[in-house]
VMD Tcl script that draws the C-alpha trace (Angstrom):
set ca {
  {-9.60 -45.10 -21.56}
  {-8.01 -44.12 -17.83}
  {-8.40 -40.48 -17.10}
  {-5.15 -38.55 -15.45}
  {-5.05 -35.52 -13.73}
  {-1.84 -33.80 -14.91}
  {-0.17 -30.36 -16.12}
  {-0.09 -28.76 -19.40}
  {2.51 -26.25 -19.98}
  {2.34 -22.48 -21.06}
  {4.13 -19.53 -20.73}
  {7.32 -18.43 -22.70}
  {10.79 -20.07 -22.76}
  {12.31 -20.14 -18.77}
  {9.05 -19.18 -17.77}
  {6.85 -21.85 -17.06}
  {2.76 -21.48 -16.31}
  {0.74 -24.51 -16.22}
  {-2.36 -25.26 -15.88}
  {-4.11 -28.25 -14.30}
  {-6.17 -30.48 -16.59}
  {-8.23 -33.98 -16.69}
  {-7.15 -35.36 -19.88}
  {-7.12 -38.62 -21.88}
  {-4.09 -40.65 -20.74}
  {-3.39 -41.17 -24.09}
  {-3.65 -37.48 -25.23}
  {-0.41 -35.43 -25.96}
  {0.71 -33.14 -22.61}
  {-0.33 -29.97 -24.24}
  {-3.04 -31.44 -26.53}
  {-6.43 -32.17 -25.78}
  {-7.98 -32.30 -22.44}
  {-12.07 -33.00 -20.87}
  {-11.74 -30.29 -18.20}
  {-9.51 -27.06 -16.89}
  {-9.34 -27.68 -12.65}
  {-7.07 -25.20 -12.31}
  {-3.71 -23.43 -12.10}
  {0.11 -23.44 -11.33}
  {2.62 -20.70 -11.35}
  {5.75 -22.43 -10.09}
  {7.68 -18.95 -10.59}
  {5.24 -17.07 -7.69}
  {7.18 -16.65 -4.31}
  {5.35 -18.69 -2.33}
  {4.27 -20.80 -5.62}
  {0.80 -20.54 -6.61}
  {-1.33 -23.35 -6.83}
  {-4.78 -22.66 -7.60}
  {-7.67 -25.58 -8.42}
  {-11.63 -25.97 -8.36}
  {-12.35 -28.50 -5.35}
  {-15.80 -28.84 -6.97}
  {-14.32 -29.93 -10.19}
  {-11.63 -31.94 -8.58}
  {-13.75 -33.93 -6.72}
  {-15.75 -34.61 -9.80}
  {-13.20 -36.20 -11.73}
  {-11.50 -38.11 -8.66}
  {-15.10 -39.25 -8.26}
  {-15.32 -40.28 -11.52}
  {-12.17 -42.53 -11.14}
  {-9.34 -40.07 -12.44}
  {-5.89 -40.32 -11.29}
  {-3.87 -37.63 -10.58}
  {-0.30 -37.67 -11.96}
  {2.59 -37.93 -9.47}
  {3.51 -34.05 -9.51}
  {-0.09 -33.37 -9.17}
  {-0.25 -35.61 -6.74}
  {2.20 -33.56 -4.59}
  {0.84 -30.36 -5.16}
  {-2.58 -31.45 -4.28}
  {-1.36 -32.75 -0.86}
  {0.93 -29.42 -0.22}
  {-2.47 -27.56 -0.91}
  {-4.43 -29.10 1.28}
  {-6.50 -31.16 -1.49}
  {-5.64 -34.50 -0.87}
  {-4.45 -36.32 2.40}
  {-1.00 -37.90 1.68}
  {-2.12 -41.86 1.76}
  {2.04 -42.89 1.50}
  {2.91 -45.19 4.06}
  {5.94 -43.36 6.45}
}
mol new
graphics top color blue
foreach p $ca { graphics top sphere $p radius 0.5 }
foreach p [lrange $ca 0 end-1] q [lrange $ca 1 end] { graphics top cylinder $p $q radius 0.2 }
display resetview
């Protein structure tokens, strides 16, 4: 089964926390996931991205794929170098 890097959700109602998860593709968003990389507090001023490169690394290694938004963040962090063609 493919493995995705992606967000679950916390936090209250208009005030979104997530936190940054290799998961099951298959697995609901906020259900069950293999490993917590990290965090993201879209609400922070700059936002706040947070994630273990260790970790990450790990799982990209291991042939996970990160979701689209995570994608982003991960190249706007510094993470990942953005591989789209300009």
């Amino acid at each position: 089964m493919p493995i995705k890097i992606r967000l679950t959700r916390g936090g209250r109602k208009k005030k979104p926390f997530y936190r940054v998860v290799a998961a099951n593709s298959e697995a609901p968003r906020d259900g069950r996931f293999l490993d917590l990389l990290g965090t993201y507090d879209p609400l922070k001023e700059p936002l706040e991205f947070k994630i273990s490169s260790e970790k990450l690394q790990k799982w990209l290694g291991l042939g996970a794929e990160p979701t689209d938004t995570v994608r982003s963040l991960l190249i706007r962090g510094g993470y990942l170098k953005d591989s789209s063609p300009h």
